[in-house]
mmCIF file of the N, C-alpha and C atoms, coordinates in Angstrom:
data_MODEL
# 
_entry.id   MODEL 
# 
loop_
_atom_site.group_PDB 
_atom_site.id 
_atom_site.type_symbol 
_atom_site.label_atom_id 
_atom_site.label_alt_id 
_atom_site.label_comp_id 
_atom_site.label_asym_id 
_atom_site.label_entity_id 
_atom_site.label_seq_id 
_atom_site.pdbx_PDB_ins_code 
_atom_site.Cartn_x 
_atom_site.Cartn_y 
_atom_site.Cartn_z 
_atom_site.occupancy 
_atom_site.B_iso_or_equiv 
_atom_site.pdbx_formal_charge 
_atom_site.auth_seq_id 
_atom_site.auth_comp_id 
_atom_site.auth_asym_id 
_atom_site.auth_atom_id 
_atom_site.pdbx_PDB_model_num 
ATOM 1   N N  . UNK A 1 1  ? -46.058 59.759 59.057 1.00 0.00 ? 1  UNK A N  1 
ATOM 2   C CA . UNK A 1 1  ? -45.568 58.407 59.310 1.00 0.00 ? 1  UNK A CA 1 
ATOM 3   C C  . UNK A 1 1  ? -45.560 58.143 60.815 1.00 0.00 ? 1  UNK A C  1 
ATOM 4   N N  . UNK A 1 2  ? -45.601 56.792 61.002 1.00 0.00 ? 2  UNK A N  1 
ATOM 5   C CA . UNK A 1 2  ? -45.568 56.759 62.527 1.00 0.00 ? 2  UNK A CA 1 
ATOM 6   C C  . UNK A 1 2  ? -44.241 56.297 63.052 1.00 0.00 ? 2  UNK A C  1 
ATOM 7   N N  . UNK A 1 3  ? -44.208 56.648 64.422 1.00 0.00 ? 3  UNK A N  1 
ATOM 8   C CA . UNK A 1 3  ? -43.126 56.548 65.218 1.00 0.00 ? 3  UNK A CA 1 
ATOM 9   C C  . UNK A 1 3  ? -42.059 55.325 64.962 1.00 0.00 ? 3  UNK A C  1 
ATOM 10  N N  . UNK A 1 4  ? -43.048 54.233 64.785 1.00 0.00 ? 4  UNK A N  1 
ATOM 11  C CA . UNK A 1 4  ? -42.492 52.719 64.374 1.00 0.00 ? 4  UNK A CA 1 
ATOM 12  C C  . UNK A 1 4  ? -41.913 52.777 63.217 1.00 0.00 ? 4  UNK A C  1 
ATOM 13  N N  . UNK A 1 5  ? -42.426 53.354 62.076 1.00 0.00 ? 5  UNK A N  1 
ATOM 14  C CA . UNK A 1 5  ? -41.865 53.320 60.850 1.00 0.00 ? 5  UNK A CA 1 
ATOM 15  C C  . UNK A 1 5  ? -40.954 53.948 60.202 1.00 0.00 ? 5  UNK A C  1 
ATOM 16  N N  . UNK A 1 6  ? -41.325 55.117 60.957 1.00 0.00 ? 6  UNK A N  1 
ATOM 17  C CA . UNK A 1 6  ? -39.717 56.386 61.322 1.00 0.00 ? 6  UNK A CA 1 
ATOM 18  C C  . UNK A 1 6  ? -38.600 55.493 61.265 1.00 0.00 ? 6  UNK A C  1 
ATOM 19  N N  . UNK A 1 7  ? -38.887 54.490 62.668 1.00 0.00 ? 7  UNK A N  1 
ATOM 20  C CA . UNK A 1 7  ? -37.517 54.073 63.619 1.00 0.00 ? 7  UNK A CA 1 
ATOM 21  C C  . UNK A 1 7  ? -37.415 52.739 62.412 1.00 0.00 ? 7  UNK A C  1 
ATOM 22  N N  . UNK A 1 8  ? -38.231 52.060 61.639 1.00 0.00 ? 8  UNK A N  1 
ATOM 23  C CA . UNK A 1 8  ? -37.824 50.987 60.579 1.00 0.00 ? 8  UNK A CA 1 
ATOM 24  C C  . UNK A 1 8  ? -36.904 51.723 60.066 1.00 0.00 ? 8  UNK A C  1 
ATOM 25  N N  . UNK A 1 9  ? -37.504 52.713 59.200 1.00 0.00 ? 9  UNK A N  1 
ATOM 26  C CA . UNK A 1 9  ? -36.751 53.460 58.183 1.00 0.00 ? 9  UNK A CA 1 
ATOM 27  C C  . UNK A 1 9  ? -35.073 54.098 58.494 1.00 0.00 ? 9  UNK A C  1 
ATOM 28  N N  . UNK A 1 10 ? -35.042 54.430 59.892 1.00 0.00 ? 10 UNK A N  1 
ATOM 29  C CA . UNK A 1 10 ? -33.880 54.737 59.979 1.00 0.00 ? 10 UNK A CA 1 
ATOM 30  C C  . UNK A 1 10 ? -33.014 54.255 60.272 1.00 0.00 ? 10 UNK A C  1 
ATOM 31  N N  . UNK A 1 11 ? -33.173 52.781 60.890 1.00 0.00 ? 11 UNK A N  1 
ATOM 32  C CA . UNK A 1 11 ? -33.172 51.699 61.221 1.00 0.00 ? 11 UNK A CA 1 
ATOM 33  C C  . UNK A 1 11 ? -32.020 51.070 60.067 1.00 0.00 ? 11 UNK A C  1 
ATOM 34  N N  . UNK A 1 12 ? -32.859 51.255 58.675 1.00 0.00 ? 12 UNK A N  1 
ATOM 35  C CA . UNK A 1 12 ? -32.777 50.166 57.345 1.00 0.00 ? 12 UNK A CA 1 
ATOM 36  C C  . UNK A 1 12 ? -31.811 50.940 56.835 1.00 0.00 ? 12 UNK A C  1 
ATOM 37  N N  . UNK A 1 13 ? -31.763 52.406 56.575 1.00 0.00 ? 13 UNK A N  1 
ATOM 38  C CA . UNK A 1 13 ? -30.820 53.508 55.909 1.00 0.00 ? 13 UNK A CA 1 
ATOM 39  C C  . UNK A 1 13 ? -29.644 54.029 56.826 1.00 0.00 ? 13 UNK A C  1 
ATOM 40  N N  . UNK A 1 14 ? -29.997 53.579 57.845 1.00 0.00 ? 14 UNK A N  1 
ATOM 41  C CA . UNK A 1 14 ? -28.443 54.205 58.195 1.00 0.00 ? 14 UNK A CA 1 
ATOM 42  C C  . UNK A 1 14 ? -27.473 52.965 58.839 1.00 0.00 ? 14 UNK A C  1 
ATOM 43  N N  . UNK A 1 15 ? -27.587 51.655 57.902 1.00 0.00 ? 15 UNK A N  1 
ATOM 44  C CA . UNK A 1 15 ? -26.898 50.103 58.292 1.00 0.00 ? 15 UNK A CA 1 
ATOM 45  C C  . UNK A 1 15 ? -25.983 50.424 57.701 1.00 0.00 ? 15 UNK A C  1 
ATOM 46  N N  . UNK A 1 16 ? -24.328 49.880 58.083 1.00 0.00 ? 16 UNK A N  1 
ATOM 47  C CA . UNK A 1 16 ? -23.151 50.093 57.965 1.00 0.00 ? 16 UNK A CA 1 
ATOM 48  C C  . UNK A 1 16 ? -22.760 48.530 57.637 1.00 0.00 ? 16 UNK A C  1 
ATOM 49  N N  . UNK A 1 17 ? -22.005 48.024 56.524 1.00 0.00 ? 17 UNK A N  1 
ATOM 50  C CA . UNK A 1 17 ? -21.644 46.900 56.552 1.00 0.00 ? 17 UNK A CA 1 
ATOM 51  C C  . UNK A 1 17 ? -20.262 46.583 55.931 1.00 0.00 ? 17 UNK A C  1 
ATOM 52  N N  . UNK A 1 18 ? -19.658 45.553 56.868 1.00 0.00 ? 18 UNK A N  1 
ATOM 53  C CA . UNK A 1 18 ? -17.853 45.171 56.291 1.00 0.00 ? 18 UNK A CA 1 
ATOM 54  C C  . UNK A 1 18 ? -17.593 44.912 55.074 1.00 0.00 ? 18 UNK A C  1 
ATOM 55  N N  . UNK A 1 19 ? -19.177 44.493 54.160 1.00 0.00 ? 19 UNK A N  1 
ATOM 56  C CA . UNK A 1 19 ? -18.748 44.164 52.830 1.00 0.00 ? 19 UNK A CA 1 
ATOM 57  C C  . UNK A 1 19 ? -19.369 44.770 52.081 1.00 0.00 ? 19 UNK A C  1 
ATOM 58  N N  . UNK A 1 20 ? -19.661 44.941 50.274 1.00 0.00 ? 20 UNK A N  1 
ATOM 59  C CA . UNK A 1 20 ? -20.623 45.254 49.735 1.00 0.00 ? 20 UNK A CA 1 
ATOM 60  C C  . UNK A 1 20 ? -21.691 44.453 49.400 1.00 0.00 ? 20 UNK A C  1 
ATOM 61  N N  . UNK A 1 21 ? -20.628 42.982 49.568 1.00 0.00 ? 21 UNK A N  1 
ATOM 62  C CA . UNK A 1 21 ? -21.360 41.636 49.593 1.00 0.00 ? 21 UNK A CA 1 
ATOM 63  C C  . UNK A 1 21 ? -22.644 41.626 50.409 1.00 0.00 ? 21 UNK A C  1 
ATOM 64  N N  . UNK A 1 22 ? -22.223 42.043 52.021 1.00 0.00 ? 22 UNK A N  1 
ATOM 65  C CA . UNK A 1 22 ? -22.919 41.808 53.057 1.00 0.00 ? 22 UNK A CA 1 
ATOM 66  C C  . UNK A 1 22 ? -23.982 42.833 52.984 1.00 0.00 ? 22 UNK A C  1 
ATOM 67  N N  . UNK A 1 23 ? -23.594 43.999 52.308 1.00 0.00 ? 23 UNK A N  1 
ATOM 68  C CA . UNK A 1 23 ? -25.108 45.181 52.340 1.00 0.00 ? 23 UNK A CA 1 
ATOM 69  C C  . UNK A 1 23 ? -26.229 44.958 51.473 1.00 0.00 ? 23 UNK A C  1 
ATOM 70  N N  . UNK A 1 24 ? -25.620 44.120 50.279 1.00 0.00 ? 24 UNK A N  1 
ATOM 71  C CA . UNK A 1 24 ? -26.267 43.775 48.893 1.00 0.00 ? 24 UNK A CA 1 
ATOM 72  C C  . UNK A 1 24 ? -27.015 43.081 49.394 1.00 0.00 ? 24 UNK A C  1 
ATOM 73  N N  . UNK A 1 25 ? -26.985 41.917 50.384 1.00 0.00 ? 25 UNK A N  1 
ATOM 74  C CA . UNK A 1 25 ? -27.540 40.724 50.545 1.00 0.00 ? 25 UNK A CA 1 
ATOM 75  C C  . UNK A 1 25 ? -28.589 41.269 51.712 1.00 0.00 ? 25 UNK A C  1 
ATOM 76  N N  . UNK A 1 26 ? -28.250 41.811 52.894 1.00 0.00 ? 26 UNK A N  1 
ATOM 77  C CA . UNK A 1 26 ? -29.187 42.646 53.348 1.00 0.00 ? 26 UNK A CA 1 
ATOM 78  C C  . UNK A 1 26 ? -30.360 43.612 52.715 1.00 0.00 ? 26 UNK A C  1 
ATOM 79  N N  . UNK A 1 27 ? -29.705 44.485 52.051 1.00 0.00 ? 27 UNK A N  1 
ATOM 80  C CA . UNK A 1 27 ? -31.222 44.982 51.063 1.00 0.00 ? 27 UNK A CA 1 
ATOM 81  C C  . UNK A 1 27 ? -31.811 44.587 50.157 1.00 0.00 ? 27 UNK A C  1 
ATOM 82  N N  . UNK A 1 28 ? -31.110 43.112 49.589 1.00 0.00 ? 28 UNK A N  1 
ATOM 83  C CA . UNK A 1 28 ? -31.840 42.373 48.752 1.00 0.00 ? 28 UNK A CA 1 
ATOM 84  C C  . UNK A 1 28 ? -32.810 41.594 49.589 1.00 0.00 ? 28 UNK A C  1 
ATOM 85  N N  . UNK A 1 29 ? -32.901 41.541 50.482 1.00 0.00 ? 29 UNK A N  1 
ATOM 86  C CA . UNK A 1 29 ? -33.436 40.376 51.404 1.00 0.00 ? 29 UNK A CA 1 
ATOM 87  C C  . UNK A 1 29 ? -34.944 41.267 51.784 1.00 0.00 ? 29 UNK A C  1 
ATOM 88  N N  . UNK A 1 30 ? -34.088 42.305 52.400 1.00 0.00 ? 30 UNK A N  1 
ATOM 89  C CA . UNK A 1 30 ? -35.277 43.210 52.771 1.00 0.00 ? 30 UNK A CA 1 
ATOM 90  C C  . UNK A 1 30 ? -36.472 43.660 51.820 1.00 0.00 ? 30 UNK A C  1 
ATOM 91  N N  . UNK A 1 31 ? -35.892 43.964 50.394 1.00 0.00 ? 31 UNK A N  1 
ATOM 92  C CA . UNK A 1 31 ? -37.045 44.307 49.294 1.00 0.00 ? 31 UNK A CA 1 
ATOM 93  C C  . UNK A 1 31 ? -37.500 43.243 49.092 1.00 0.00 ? 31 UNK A C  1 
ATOM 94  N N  . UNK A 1 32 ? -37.369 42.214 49.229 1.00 0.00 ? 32 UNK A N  1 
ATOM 95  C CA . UNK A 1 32 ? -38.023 41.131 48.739 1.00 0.00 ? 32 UNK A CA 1 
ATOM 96  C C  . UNK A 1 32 ? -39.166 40.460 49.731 1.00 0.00 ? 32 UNK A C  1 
ATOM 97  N N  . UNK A 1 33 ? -38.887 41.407 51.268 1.00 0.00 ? 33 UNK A N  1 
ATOM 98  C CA . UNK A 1 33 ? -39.768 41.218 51.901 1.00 0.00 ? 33 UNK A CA 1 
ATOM 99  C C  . UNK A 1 33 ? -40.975 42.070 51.992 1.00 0.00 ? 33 UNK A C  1 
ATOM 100 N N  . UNK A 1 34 ? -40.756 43.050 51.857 1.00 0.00 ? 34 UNK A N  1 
ATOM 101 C CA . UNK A 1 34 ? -41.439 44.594 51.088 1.00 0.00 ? 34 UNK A CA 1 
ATOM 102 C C  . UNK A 1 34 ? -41.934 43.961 49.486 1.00 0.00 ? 34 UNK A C  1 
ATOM 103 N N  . UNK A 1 35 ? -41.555 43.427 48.594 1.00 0.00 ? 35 UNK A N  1 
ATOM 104 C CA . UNK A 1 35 ? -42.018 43.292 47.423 1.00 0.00 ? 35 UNK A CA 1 
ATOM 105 C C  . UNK A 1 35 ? -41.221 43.996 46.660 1.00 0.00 ? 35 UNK A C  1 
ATOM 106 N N  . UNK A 1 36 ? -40.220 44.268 46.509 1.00 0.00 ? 36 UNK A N  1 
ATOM 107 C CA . UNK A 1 36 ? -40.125 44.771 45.371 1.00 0.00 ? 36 UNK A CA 1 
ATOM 108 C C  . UNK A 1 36 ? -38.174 44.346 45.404 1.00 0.00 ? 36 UNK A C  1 
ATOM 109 N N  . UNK A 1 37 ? -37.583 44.672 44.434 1.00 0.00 ? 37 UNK A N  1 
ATOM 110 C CA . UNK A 1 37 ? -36.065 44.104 44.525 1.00 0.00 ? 37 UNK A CA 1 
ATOM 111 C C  . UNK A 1 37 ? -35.099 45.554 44.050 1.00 0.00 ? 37 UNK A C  1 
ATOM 112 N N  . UNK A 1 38 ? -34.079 45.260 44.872 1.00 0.00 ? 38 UNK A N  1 
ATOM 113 C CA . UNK A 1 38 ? -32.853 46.079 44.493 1.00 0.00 ? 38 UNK A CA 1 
ATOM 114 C C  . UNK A 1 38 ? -31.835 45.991 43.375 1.00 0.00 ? 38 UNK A C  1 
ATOM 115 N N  . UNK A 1 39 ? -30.752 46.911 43.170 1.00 0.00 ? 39 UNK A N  1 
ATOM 116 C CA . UNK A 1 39 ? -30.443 46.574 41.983 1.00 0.00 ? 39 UNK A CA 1 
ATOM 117 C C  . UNK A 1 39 ? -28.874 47.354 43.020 1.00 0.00 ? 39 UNK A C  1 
ATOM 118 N N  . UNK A 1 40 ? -27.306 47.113 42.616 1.00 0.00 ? 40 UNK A N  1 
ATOM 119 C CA . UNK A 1 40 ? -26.494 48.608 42.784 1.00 0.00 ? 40 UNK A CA 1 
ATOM 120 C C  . UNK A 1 40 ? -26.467 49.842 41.692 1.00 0.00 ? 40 UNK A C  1 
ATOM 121 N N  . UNK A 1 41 ? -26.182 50.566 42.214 1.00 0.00 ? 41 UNK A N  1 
ATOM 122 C CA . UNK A 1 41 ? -26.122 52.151 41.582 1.00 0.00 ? 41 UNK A CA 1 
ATOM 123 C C  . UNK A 1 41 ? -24.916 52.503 41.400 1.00 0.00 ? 41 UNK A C  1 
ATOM 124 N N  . UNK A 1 42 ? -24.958 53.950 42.153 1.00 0.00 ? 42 UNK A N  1 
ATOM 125 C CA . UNK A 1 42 ? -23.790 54.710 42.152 1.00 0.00 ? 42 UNK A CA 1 
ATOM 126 C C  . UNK A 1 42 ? -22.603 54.433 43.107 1.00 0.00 ? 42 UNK A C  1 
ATOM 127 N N  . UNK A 1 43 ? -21.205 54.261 42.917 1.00 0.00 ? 43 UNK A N  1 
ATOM 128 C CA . UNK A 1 43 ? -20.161 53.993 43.392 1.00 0.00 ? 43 UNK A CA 1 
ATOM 129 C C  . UNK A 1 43 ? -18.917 54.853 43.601 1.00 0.00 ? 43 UNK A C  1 
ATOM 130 N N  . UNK A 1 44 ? -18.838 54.664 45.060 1.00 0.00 ? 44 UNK A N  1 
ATOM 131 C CA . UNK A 1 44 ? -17.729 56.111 45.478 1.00 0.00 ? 44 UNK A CA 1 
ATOM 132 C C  . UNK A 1 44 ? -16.365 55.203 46.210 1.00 0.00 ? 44 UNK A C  1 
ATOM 133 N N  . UNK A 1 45 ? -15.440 55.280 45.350 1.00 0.00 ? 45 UNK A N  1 
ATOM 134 C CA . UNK A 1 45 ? -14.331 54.876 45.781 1.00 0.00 ? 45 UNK A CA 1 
ATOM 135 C C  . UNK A 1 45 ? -13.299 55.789 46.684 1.00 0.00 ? 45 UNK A C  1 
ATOM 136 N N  . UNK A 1 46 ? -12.340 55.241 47.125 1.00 0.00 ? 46 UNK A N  1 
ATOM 137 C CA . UNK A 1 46 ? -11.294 56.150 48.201 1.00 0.00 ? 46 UNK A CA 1 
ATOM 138 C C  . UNK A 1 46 ? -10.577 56.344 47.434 1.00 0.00 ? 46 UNK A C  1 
ATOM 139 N N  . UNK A 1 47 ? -9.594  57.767 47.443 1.00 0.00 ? 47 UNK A N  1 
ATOM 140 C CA . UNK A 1 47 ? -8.362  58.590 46.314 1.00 0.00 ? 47 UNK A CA 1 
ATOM 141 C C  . UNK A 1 47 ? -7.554  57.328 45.836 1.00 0.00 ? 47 UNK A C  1 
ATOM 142 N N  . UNK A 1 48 ? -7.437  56.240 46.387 1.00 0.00 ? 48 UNK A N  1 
ATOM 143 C CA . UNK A 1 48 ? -6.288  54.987 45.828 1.00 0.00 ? 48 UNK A CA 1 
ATOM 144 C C  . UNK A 1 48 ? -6.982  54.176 44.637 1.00 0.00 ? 48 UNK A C  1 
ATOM 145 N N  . UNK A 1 49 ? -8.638  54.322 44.401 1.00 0.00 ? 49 UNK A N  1 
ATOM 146 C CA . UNK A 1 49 ? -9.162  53.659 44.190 1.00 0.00 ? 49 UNK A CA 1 
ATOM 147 C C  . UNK A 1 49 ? -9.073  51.794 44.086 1.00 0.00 ? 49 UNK A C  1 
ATOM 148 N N  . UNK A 1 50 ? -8.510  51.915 45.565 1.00 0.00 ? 50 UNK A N  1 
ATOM 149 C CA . UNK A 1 50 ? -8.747  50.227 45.821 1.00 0.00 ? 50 UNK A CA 1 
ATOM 150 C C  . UNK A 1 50 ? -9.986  49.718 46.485 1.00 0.00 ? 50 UNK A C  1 
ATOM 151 N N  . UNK A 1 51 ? -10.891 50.786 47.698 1.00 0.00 ? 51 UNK A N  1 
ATOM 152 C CA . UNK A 1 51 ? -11.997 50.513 48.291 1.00 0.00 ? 51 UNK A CA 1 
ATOM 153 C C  . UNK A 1 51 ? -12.914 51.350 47.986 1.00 0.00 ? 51 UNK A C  1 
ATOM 154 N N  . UNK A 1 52 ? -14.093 50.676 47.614 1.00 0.00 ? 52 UNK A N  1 
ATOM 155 C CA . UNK A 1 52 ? -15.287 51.214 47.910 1.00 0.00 ? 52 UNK A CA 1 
ATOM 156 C C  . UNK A 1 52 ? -15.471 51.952 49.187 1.00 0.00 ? 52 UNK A C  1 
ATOM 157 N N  . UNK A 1 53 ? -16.149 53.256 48.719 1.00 0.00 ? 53 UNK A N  1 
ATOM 158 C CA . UNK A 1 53 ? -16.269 53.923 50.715 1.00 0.00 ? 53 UNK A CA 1 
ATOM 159 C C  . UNK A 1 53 ? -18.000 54.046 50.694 1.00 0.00 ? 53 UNK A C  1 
ATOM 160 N N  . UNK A 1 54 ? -18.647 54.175 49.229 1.00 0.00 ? 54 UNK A N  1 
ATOM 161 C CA . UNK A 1 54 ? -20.475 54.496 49.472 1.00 0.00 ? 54 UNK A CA 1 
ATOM 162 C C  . UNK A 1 54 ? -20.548 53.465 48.174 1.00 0.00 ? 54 UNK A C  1 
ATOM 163 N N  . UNK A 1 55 ? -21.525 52.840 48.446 1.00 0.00 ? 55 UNK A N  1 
ATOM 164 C CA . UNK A 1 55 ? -22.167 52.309 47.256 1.00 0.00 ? 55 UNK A CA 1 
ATOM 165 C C  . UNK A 1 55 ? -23.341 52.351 47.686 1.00 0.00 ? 55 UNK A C  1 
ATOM 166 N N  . UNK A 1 56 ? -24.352 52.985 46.659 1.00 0.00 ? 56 UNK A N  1 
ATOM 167 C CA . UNK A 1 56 ? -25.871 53.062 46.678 1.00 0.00 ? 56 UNK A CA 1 
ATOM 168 C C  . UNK A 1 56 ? -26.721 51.506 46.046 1.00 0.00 ? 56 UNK A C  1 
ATOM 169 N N  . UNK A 1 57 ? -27.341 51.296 46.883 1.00 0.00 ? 57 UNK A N  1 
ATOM 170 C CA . UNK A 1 57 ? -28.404 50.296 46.300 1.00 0.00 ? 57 UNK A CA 1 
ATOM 171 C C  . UNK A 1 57 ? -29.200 51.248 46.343 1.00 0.00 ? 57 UNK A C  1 
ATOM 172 N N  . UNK A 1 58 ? -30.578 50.972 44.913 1.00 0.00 ? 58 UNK A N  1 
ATOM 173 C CA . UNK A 1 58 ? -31.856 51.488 44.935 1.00 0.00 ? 58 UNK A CA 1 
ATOM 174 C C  . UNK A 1 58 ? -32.685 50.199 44.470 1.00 0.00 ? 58 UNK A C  1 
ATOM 175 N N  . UNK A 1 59 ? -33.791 50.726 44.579 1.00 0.00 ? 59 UNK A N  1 
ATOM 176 C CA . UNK A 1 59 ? -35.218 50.055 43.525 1.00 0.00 ? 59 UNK A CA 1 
ATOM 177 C C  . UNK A 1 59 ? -34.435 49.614 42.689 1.00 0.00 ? 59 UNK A C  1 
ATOM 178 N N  . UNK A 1 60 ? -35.052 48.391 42.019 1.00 0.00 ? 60 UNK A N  1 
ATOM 179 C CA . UNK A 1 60 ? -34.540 48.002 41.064 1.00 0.00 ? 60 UNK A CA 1 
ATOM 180 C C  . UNK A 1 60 ? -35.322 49.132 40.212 1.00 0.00 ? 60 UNK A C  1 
ATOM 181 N N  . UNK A 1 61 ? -36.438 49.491 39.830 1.00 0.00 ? 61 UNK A N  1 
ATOM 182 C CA . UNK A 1 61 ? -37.335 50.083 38.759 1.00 0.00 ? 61 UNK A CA 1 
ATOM 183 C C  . UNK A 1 61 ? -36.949 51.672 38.828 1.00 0.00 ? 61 UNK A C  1 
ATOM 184 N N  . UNK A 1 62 ? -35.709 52.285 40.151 1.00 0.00 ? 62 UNK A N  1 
ATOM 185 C CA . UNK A 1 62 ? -35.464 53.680 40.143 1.00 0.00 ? 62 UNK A CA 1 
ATOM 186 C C  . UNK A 1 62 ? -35.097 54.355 38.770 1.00 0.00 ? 62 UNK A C  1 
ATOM 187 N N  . UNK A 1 63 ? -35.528 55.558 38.175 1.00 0.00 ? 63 UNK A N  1 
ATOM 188 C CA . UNK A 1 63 ? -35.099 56.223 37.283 1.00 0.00 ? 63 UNK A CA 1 
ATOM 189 C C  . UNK A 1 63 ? -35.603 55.497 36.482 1.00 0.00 ? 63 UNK A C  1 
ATOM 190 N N  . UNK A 1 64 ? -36.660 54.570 36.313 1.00 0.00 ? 64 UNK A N  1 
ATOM 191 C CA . UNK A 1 64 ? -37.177 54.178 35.035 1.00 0.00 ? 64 UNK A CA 1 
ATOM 192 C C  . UNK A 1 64 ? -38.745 53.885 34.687 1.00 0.00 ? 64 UNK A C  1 
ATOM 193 N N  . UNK A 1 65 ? -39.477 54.041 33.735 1.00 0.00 ? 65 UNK A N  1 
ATOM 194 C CA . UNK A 1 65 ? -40.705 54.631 33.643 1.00 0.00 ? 65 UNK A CA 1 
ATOM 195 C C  . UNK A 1 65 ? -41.405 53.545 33.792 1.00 0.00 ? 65 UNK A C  1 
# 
């Protein structure tokens, strides 16, 4: 891969955001500029379970044939 696409990629995966709202809408935006769309996944709450602390977006088509 090249240097540029490295720095996209790490760029795109290591974004931090105040909401889940605000990350959703960011990587929805982004696959759709890439072609293809996101979906959420897996969800990691804090011991109180009042906040989300990781939520995974993937592919929408991940894990499926």
């Amino acid at each position: 891969a090249s240097d540029e696409s490295m720095f996209e990629y790490l760029n795109v995966v290591s974004k931090m955001f105040d909401s889940e709202a605000e990350g959703y809408e960011f990587y929805n935006k982004y696959a759709l500029e890439k072609g293809f769309s996101v979906r959420k996944s897996y969800v990691e709450w804090d011991g109180s379970n009042k906040y989300i602390i990781l939520r995974k977006i993937v592919c929408s088509r991940q894990g499926r044939i």
